[in-house]
C-alpha positions as CSV (number, residue, x, y, z in Angstrom):
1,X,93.5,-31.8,168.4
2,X,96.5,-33.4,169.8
3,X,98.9,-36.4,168.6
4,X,100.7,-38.4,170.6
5,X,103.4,-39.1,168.2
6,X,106.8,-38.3,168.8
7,X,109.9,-39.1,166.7
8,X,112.3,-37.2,164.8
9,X,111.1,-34.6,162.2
10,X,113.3,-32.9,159.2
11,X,112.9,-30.0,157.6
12,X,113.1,-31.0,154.0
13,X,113.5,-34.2,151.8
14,X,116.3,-34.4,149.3
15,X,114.7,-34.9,146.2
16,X,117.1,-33.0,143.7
17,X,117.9,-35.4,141.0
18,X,121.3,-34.3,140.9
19,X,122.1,-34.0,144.7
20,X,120.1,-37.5,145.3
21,X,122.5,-39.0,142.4
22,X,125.6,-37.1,143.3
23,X,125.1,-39.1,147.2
24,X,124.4,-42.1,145.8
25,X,127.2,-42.3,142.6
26,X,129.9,-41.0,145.6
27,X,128.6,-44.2,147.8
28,X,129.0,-46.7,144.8
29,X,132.4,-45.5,143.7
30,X,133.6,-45.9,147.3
31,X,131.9,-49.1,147.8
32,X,132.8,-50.1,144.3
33,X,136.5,-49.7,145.2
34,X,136.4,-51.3,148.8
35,X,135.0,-55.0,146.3
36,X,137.2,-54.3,143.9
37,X,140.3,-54.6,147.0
38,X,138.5,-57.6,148.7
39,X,138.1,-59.6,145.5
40,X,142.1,-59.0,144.7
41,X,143.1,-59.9,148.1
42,X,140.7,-62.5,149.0
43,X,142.5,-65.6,147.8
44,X,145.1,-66.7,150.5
45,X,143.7,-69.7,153.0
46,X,141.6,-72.6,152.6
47,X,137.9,-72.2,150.6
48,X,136.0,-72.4,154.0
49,X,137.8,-68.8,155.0
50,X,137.5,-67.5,151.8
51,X,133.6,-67.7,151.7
52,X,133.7,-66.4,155.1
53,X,135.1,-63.8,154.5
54,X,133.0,-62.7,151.2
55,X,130.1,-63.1,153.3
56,X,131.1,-60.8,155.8
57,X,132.4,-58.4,152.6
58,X,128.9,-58.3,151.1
59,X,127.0,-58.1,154.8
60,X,129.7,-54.8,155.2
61,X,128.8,-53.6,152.0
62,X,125.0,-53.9,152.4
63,X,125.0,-52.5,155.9
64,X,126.7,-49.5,154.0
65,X,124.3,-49.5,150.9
66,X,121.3,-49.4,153.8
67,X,123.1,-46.5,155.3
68,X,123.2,-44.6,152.1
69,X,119.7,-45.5,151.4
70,X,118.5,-44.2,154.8
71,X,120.2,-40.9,154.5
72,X,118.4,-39.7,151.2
73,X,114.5,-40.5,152.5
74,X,111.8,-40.3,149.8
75,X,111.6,-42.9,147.3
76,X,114.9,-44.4,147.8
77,X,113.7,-45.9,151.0
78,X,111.1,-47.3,149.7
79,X,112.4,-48.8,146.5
80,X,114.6,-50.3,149.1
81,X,112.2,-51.8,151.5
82,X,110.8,-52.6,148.0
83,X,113.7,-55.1,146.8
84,X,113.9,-56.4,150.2
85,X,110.3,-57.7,150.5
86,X,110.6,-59.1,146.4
87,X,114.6,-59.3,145.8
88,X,115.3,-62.5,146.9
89,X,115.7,-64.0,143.6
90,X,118.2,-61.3,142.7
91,X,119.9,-60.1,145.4
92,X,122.4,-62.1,147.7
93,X,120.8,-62.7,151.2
94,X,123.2,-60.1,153.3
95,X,121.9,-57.7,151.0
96,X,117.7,-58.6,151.5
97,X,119.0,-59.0,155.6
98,X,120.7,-55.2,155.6
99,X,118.0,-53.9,153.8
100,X,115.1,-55.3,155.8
101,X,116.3,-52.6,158.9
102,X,115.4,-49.9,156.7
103,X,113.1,-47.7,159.1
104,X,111.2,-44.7,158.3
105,X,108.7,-44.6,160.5
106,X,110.7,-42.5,163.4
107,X,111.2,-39.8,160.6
108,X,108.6,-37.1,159.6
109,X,108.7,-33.7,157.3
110,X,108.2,-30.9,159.8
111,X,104.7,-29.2,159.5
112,X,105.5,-26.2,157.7
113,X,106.4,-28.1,154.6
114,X,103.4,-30.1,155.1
115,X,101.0,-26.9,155.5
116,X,102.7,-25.9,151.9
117,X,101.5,-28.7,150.1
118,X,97.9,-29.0,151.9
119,X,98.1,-25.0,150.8
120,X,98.8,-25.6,147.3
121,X,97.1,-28.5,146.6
122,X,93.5,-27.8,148.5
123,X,93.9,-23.4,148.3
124,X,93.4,-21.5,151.7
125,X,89.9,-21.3,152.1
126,X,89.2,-25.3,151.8
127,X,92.0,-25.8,153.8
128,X,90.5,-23.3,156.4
129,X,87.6,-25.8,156.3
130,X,89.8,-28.3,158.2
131,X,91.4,-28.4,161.5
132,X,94.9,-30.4,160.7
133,X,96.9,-31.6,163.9
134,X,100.6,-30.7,162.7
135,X,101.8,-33.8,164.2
136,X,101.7,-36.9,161.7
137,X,100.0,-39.9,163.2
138,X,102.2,-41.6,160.8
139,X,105.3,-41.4,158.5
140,X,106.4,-43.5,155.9
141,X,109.1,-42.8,153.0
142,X,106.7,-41.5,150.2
143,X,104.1,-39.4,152.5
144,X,103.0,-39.0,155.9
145,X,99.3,-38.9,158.0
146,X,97.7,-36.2,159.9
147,X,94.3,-36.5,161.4
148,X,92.2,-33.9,160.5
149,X,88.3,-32.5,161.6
150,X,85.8,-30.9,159.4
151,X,84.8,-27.9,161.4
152,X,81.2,-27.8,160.1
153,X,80.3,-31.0,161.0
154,X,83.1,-32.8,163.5
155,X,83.7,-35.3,160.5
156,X,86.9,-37.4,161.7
157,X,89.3,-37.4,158.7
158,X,93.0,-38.4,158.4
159,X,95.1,-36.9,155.2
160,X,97.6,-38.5,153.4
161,X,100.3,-36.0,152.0
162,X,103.1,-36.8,149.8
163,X,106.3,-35.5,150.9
164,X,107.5,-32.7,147.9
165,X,109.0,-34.0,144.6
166,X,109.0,-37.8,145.2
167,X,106.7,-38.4,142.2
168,X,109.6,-36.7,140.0
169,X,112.3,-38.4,141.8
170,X,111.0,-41.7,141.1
171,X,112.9,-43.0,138.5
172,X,116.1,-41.3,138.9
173,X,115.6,-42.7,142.4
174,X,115.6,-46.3,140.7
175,X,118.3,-45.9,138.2
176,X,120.5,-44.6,140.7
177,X,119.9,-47.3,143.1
178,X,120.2,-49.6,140.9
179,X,123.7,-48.5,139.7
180,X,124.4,-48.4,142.9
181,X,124.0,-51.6,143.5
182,X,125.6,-52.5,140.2
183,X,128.9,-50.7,141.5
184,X,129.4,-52.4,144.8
185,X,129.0,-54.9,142.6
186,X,126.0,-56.4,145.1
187,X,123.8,-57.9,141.9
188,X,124.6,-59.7,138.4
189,X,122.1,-57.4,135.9
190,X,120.2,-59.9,133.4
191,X,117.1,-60.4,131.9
192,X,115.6,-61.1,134.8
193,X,116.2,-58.7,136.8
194,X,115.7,-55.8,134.2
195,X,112.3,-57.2,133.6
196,X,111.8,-57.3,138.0
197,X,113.5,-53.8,138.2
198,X,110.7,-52.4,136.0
199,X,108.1,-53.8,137.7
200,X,109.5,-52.1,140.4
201,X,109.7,-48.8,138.6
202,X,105.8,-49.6,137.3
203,X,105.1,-50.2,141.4
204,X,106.5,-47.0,142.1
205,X,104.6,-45.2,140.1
206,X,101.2,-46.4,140.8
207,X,102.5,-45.7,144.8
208,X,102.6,-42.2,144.0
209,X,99.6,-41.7,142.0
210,X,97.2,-40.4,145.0
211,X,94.2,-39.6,142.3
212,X,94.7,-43.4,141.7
213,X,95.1,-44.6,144.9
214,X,92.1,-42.8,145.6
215,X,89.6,-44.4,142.7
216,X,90.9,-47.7,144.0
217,X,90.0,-47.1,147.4
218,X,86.4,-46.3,146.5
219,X,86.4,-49.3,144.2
220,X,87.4,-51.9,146.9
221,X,84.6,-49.9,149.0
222,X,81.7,-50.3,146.3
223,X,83.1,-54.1,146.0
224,X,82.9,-54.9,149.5
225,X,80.0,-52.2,150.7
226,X,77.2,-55.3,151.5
227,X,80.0,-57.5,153.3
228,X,79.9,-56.4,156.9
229,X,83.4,-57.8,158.1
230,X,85.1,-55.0,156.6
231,X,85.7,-51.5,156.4
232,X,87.2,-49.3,153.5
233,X,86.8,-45.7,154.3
234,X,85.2,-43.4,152.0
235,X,87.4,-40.8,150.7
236,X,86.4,-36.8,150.4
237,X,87.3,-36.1,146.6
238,X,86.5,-32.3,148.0
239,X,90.4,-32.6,150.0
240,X,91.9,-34.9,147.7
241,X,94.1,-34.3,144.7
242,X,97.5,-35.3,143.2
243,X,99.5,-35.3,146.8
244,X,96.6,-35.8,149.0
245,X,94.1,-38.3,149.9
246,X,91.7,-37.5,152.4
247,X,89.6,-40.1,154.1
248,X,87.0,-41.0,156.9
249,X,89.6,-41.9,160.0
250,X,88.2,-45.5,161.1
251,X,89.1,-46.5,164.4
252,X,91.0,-50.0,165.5
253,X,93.5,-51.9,166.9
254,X,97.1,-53.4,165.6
255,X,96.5,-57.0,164.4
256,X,99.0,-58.1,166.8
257,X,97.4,-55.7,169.9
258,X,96.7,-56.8,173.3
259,X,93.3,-56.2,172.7
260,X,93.2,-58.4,169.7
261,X,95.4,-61.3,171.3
262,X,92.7,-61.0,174.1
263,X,89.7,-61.9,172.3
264,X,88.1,-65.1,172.2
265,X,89.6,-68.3,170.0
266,X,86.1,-68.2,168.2
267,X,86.7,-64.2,167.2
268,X,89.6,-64.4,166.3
269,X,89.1,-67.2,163.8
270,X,86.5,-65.6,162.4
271,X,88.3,-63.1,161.2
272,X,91.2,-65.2,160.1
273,X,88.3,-66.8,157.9
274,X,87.2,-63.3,156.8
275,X,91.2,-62.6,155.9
276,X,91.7,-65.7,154.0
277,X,88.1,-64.9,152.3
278,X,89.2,-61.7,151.0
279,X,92.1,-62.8,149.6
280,X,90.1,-65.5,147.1
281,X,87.8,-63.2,146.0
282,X,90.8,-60.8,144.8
283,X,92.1,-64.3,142.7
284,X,89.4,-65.4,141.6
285,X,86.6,-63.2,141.4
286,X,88.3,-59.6,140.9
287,X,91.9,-60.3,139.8
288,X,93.1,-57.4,141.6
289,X,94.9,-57.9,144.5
290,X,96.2,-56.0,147.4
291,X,99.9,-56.7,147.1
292,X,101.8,-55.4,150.0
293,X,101.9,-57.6,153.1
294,X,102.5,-55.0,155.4
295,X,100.6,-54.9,158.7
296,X,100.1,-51.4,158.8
297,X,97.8,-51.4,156.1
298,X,94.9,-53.8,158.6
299,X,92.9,-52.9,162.2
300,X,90.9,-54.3,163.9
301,X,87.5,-52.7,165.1
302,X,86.5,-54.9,167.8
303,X,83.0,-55.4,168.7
304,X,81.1,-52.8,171.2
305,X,84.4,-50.3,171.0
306,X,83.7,-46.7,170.5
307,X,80.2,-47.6,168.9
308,X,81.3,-50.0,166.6
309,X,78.5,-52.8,166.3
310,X,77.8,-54.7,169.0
311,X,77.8,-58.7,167.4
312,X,80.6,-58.0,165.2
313,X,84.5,-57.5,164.4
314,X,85.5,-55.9,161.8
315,X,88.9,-55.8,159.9
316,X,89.6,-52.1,158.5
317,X,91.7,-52.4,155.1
318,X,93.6,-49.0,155.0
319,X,96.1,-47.7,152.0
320,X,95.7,-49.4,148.6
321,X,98.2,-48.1,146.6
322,X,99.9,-51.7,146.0
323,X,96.9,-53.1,144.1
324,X,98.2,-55.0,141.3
325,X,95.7,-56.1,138.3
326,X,96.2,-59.7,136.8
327,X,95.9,-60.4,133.9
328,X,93.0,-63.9,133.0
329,X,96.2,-65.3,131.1
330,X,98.3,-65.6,134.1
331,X,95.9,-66.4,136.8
332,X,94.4,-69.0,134.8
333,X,97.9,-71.4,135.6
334,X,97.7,-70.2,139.0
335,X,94.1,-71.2,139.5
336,X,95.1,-74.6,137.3
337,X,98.0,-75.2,140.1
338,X,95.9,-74.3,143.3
339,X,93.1,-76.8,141.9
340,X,95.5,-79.7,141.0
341,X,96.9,-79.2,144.6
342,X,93.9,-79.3,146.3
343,X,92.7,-82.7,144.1
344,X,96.0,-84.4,144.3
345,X,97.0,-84.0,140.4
346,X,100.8,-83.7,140.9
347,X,101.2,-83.8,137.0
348,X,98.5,-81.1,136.5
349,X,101.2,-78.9,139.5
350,X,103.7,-79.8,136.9
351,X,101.9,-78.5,134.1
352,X,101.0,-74.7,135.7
353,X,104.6,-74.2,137.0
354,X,105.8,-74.7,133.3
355,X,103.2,-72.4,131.9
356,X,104.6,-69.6,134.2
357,X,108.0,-70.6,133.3
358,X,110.1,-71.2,136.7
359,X,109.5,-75.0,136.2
360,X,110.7,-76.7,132.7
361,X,110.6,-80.0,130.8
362,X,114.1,-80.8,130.4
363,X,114.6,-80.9,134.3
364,X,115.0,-84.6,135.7
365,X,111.3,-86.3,136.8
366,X,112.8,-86.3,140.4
367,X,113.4,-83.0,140.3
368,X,109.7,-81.9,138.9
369,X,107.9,-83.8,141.4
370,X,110.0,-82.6,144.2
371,X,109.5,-78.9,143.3
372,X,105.6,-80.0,142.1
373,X,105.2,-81.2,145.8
374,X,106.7,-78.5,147.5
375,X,104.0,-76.2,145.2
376,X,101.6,-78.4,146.7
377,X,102.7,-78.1,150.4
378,X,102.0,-74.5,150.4
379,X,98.4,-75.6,150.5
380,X,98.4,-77.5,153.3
381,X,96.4,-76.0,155.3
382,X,93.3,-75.7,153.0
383,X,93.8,-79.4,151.9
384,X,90.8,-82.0,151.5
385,X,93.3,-84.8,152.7
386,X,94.6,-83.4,156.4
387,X,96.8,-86.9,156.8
388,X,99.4,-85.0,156.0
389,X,99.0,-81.8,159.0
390,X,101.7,-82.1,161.7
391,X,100.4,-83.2,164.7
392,X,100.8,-79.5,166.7
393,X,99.2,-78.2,163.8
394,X,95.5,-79.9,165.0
395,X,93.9,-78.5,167.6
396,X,91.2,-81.1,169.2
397,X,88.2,-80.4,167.3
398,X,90.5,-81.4,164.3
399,X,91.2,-77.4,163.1
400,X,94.5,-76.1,161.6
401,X,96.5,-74.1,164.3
402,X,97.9,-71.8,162.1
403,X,100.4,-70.3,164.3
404,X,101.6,-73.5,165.7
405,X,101.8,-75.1,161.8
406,X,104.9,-72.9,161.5
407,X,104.3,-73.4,157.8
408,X,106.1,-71.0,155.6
409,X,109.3,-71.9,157.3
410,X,108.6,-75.9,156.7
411,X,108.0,-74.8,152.9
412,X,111.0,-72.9,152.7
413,X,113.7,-75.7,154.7
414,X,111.6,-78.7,152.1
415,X,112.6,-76.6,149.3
416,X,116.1,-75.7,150.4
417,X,117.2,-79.2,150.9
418,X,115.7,-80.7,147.9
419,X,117.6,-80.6,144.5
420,X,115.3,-78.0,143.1
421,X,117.4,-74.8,144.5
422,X,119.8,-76.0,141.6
423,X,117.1,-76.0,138.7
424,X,115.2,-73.0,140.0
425,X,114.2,-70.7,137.5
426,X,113.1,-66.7,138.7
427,X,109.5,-67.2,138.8
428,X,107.4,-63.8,136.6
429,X,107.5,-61.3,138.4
430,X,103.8,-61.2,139.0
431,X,103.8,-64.8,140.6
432,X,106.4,-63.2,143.4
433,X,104.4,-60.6,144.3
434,X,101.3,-62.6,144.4
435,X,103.3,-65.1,146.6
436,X,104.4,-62.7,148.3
437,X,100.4,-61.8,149.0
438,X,99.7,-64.9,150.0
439,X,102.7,-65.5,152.6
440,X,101.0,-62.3,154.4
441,X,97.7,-63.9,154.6
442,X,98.6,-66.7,156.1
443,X,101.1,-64.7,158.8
444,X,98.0,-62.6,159.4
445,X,96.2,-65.6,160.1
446,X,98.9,-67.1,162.8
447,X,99.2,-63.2,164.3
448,X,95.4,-64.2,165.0
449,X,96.3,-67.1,166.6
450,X,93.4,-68.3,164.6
451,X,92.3,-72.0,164.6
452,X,89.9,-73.3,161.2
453,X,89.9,-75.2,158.7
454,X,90.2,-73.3,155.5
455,X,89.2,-76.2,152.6
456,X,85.7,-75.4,152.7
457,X,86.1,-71.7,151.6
458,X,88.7,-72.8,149.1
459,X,86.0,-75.6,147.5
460,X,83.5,-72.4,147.5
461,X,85.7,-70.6,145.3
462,X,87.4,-73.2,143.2
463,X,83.5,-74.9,142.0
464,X,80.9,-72.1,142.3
């Protein structure tokens, strides 16, 4: 077997608790003291050129905290790419800018390291069973892929090893980072953000727990075995264990592929439809949900390729270690606010947003229905009423372009003009990562290109 992956490798992760805290309390101290000198000096000239330069102050200082980050590998990248995807609410934008260019895909653990977990965690002789191409078909900051074959039978199989001592690093990792943070004086610490930081922490943790990424995996694949659309490989308990996750390898393309951009309107919409349809029956039917919005984690397995069936494409739903379990008392406001927008019932908006407590009674009536309405926008597209739809967003059978809607960016320039950004509350942390769900449905949908309506499958859900 051959890969044709290349990128840089490393020999070894730091993952030390005292080393990975000695890099990142040097870096705070230093960026702690270059704030401390801006904010003493930064009072001469008119307001305009004082805010100017702060901002470019904090971009400096994140571009540094990224750098840091970057260095150590492991779990501080991720707990990085982490508060970037859900740390708007806490962290100033330069910072969730800086930290978005975290990469760690170009960055593997050289094989030898690699063998010596497969060795310890499987023993030589099932090992031996395998034939493991040394180079990764994928790296990320927790683990890296390798495809694998099962010499007795040619079974395809990819494993997923965690790099060495990121489990225990965890939340050192987090405390570190977050002091770090706290030095260069890049976030206020509250309530809030205590409360979001362990979530983070709890998010970690179930990332790094392989046995129960594993059970999850096979539980989305019992849940979804009679709907033909998808595809959740099987995993192989046999090569799996606390760093590892073996699985069938199942074939397909990128979402955004030239083979996927190729395919018929009709195709494509269909499994735009079979995207949006997955994603209700994690709210209302399972009440777990897939939480990370990340591309990666989707192919495609277009019809007729490499035996796949003939009449059919398929969406393959690959790592599930960000499912997140909701509890009936929070999705039960949710569901209240996604049925009142869908009938109209503005105060009924109202009503959920206060029950999740980032909307209140003592703000101004103006101000409630302005941030009730913006709730309601978000629904847009699987409205009963499409008066409102922009006119590129119609195609002329009367379909929502989804692409062409540009919605998430109308949603967020309604709400930053309106007077809500001054009453805005940090929403629970469980409604930012489940909004953070449904923002990556929909962009999956415009990468599609697709073109439906989606207020029947919405209706299906909200009354059966």
């Amino acid at each position: 077997m051959s890969s044709s992956r290349t990128g840089k490798s490393v020999s070894r992760i730091k993952t030390g608790s005292f080393e990975r805290r000695l890099s990142l309390t040097k870096a705070g101290l230093f960026a702690g003291t270059r704030m401390a000198s801006h904010m003493a000096t930064n009072w001469l000239g008119s307001k305009d050129s004082r805010e100017q330069r702060h901002k470019a102050m904090l971009s400096s200082q994140a571009r540094f905290l990224v750098e840091e980050l970057g260095r150590l590998k492991g779990s501080v990248v991720k707990i990085g790419q982490v508060m970037a995807l859900y740390g708007e609410h806490f962290l100033p934008e330069e910072v969730t800018e800086a930290l978005h260019t975290l990469e760690d895909q170009t960055t593997s653990l050289e094989w030898p390291a690699i063998e010596r977990v497969l060795k310890a965690e499987l023993g030589p002789a099932r090992l031996a069973e395998l034939e493991v191409d040394p180079n990764p078909i994928g790296a990320a900051s927790l683990g890296q892929v390798h495809r694998a074959v099962r010499r007795a039978d040619g079974l395809e199989l990819v494993l997923k090893v965690q790099y060495p001592g990121v489990a225990d690093a965890v939340d050192s990792d987090l405390n570190a980072v977050a002091h770090l943070l706290k030095v260069a004086r890049l976030v206020s610490f509250g309530p809030e953000f205590n409360d979001w930081l362990e979530e983070v922490r709890q998010m970690m943790h179930r990332e790094v727990d392989y046995r129960l990424e594993a059970a999850t995996t096979e539980k989305f694949r019992q849940m979804l075995r009679e709907d033909p659309r998808f595809i959740v490989p099987r995993v192989l308990p046999e090569y799996s264990g606390a760093r590892i996750i073996a699985s069938t390898y199942e074939h397909g393309h990128s979402v955004g592929s030239e083979a996927v951009r190729g395919l018929p309107l009709a195709r494509r919409s269909a499994l735009g439809e079979a995207a949006l349809e997955l994603f209700f029956r994690e709210l209302f039917e399972w009440g777990e949900i897939q939480t990370d919005p990340n591309f990666g984690n989707y192919r495609i397995r277009i019809a007729g390729e490499q035996g796949a069936d003939p009449g059919l494409d398929r969406i393959v739903l690959l790592d599930f270690g960000a499912v997140q379990r909701y509890s009936d008392e929070f999705l039960a406001p949710v569901i209240q606010m996604i049925q009142a927008s869908y009938e109209g019932n503005l105060e009924q908006v109202i009503d959920g947003g206060v029950k999740l407590r980032f909307m209140s009674r003592d703000w101004p009536d103006e101000v409630l229905d302005k941030f009730g309405r913006v709730c309601m926008s978000v629904l847009e597209p699987l409205a009963a009423d499409r008066s409102q739809w922009p006119d590129e967003a119609v195609n002329s059978q009367g379909e929502y372009r989804w692409k062409q809607s540009d919605l998430p960016s109308r949603v967020a320039r309604q709400a930053a003009r309106s007077a809500i950004s001054r009453y805005f509350r940090v929403p629970p942390k469980e409604f930012v990562f489940l909004n953070r769900k449904l923002i990556g449905v929909y962009t999956f949908v415009a990468v599609l290109h697709a073109e439906f309506n989606g207020e029947p499958l919405l209706r299906k859900y909200l009354y059966s």
